[in-house]
N, C-alpha and C positions, 0 to 999 in steps of 0.2 A: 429305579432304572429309567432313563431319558429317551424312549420310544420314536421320540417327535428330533427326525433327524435334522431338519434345518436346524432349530432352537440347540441342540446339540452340536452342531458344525458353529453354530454361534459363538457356545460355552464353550468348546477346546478350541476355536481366536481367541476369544479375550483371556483363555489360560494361557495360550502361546506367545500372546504379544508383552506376557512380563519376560524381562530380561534375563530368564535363566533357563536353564536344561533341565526337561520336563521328564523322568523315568515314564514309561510305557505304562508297567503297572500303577503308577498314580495316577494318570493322568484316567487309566481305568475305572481305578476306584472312586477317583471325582466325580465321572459320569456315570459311573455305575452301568459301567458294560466290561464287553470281554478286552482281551489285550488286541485280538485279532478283529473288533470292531473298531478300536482306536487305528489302528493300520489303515484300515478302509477309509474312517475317517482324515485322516494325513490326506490318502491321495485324493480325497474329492479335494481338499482345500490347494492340495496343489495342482488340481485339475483348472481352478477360481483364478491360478495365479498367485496364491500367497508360499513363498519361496520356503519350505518347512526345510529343514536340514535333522537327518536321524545319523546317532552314531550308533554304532552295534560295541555288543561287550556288555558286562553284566551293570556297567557302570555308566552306560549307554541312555541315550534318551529324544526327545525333539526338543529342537529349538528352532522359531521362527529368525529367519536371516535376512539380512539385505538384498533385493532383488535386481532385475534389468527395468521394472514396472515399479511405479507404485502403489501398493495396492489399500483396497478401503481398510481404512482403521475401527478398531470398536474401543467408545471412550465414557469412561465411566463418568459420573455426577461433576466430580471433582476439575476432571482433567477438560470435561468439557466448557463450564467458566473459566479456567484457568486461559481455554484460548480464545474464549470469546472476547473475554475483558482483553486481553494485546492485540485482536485485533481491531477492538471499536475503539481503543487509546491510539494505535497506528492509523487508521483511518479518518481518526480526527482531526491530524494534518497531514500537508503533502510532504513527507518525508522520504527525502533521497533513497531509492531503493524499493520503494511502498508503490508499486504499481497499479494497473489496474485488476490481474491478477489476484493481488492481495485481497481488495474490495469484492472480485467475486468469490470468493471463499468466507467472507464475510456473511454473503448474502444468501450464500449456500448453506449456511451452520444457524443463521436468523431463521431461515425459514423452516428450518424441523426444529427449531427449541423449542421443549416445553416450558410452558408457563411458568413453573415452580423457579425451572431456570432461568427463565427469561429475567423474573421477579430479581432473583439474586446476581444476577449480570448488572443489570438496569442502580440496584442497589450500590455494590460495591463500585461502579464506576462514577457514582455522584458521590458517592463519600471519600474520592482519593481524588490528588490532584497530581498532575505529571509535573519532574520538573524538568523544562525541555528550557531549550534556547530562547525559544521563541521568535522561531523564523519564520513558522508555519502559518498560516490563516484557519482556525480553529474551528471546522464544519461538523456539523451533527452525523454519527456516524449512519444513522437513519437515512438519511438523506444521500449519501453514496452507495447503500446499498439498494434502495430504490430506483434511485438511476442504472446501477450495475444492470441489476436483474433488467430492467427494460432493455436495457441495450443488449444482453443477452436474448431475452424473450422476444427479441424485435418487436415491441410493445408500444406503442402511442404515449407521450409524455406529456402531462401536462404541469406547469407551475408556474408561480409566484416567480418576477423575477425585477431586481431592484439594479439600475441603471446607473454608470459613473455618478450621474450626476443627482443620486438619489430618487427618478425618478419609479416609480413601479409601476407593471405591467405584467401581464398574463400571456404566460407561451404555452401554445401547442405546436410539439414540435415529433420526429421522425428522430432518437437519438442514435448516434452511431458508434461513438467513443468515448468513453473518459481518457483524460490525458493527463499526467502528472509533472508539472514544469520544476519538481523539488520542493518548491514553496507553496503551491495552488493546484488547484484539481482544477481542470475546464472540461466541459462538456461542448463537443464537437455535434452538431444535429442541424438538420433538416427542419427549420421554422416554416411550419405549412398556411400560419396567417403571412409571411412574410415571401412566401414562396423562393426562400433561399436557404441556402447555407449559413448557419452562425456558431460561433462560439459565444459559451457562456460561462462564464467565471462560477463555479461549485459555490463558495462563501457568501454569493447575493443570491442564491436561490434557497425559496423555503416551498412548503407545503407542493413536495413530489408528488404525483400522483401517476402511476401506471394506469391506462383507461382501461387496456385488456384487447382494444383494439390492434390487430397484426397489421405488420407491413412487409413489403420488398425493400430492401434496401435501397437504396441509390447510388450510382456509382460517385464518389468524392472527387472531386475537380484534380485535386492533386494526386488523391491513391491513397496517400498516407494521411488519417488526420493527427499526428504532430507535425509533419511537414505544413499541412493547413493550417495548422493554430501560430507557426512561427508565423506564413507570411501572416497572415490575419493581424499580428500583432506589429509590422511593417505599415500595414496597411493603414493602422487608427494610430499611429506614430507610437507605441506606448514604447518602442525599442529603441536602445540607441547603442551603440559603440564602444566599449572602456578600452584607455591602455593603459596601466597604473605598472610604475616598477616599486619593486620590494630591493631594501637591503637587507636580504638574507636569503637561505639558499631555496632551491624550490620546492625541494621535499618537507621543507620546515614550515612553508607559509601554507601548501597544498592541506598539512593536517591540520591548520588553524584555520582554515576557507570553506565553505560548504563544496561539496561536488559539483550541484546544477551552478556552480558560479564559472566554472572553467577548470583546468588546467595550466597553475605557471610554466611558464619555460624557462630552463636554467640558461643563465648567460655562459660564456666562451669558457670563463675562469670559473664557475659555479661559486662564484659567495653571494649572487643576488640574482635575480630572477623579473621577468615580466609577463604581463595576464594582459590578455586580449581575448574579449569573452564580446556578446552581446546583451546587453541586462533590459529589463522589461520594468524594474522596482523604481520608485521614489528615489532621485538621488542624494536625499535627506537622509533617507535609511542606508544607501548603500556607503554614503559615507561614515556612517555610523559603524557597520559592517566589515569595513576596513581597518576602521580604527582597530576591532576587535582583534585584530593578528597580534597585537604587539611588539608588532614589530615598525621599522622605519619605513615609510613608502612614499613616494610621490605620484601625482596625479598627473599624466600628459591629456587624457582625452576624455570625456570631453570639459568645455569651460563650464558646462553647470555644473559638474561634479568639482570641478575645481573650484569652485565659487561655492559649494555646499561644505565640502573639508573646509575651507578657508571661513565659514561662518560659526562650523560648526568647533571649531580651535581658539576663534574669539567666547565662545558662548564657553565653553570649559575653562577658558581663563579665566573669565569677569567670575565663573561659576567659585572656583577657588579664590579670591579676594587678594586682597594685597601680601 
């Protein structure tokens, strides 16, 4: 019999949370108490907020159900690699959708693994390789969740940090945000040697260190740091302007286009479509990127990009020979 009522309310969750109708008298006999202890226990749990649903009848039983909340989960050996590895494979790039969110549940789930698991996380995500587009810039997931939790903890950041132009250098800084542009993670903070505001690109930082040291936050010039990180990126020119038209409709070029690229707009007639986005990338790559639609498009803006397609058209012909 299971005396130790926590550990009890523990064992009829993680009996609940399998997806079927639990009779009264089993779930008794599981725990080895009365039918009228397992009652009791329901309503502490649904006292917790965990949403139990009982039907009456001899055929009758609990099932835990979807709530208004969501409430903490109990997850076995299994289940808990299963989600550790998608999300240190989602965190490895900035993928559309992959928030900063995402990273803190990351950092949440790292920080009470046990070893055993850690061991076998660690294991099966160097012995698998993802096969992705390869749009992303590929950062250690270590490394996002270190940041996460400081900007959570309000925690003093220190790190390695390598510079356009390859130069490196060491920040201590106040971080405030991670920000996700679809392709790149940046880190929005407070640089206390530099006594200002900067953003830093996640992929040229290595060796994060939370120091432990607290702070106040500071209010952000603009309120939002992705509002900050666009102008920021205005500011050091890396943005520029696309108008590219597609010959074909919009919803066909939209599923062949990443998200963070824009939204086409369908023309009057809808058999072709135009994108007016601001791009931050290489127009080496974006031309590349384009090609990728398969579809027919031409380039109005700007001339580097038309002068990257038009190099990049020569190089694939000479590529194919005579």
């Amino acid at each position: 019999m299971t005396t130790d009522t926590p550990a009890r309310l523990l064992t009829l969750l993680s009996l609940l949370q399998t997806p079927r109708e639990w009779p009264g008298a089993e779930l008794a006999d599981r725990l080895g108490v009365s039918r009228r202890t397992v009652r009791r226990d329901v309503e502490r749990l649904r006292d917790l907020g965990y949403p139990v649903r009982a039907t009456l009848g001899s055929e009758g039983g609990y099932r835990l159900v979807a709530g208004k909340a969501m409430p903490p989960l109990l997850l076995d050996d299994e289940e808990t690699v299963a989600i550790a590895v998608g999300l240190r494979a989602g965190a490895g790039h900035a993928v559309a959708g992959l928030d900063e969110a995402s990273v803190r549940a990351l950092a949440k789930l790292e920080q009470v693994l046990p070893s055993r698991l850690r061991h076998r996380v660690t294991t099966l995500q160097a012995a698998t390789t993802p096969l992705t587009g390869g749009d992303g810039s590929t950062i250690a997931p270590e490394t996002l969740t270190v940041m996460a939790s400081a900007v959570a903890g309000r925690e003093r950041l220190r790190f390695a940090y390598r510079a356009a132009d390859g130069t490196p250098t060491r920040r201590l800084t106040e971080p405030y945000r991670l920000v996700s542009t679809g392709r790149r993670w940046y880190l929005v903070a407070y640089d206390l040697d530099r006594a200002d505001w900067r953003t830093f690109r996640v992929d040229r930082v290595s060796e994060p260190f939370a120091t432990g040291a607290r702070f106040t936050p500071r209010e952000l010039p603009t309120g939002s740091a992705a509002e900050y990180l666009r102008r920021s990126m205005y500011r050091q020119g890396d943005s520029y302007e696309v108008h590219v038209t597609f010959a074909a409709p919009a919803d066909v070029v939209a599923a062949r286009l990443p998200g963070w690229l824009g939204t086409p707009e369908p023309t009057d007639d809808g058999t072709a479509c135009a994108l007016r986005t601001t791009a931050t990338d290489p127009v080496e790559w974006l031309a590349v990127r384009l090609a990728l639609t398969g579809v027919d498009f031409t380039v109005r803006e700007p001339a580097e990009l038309v002068a990257g397609v038009r190099e990049l058209g020569a190089r694939l012909t000479r590529a194919a020979g005579e």
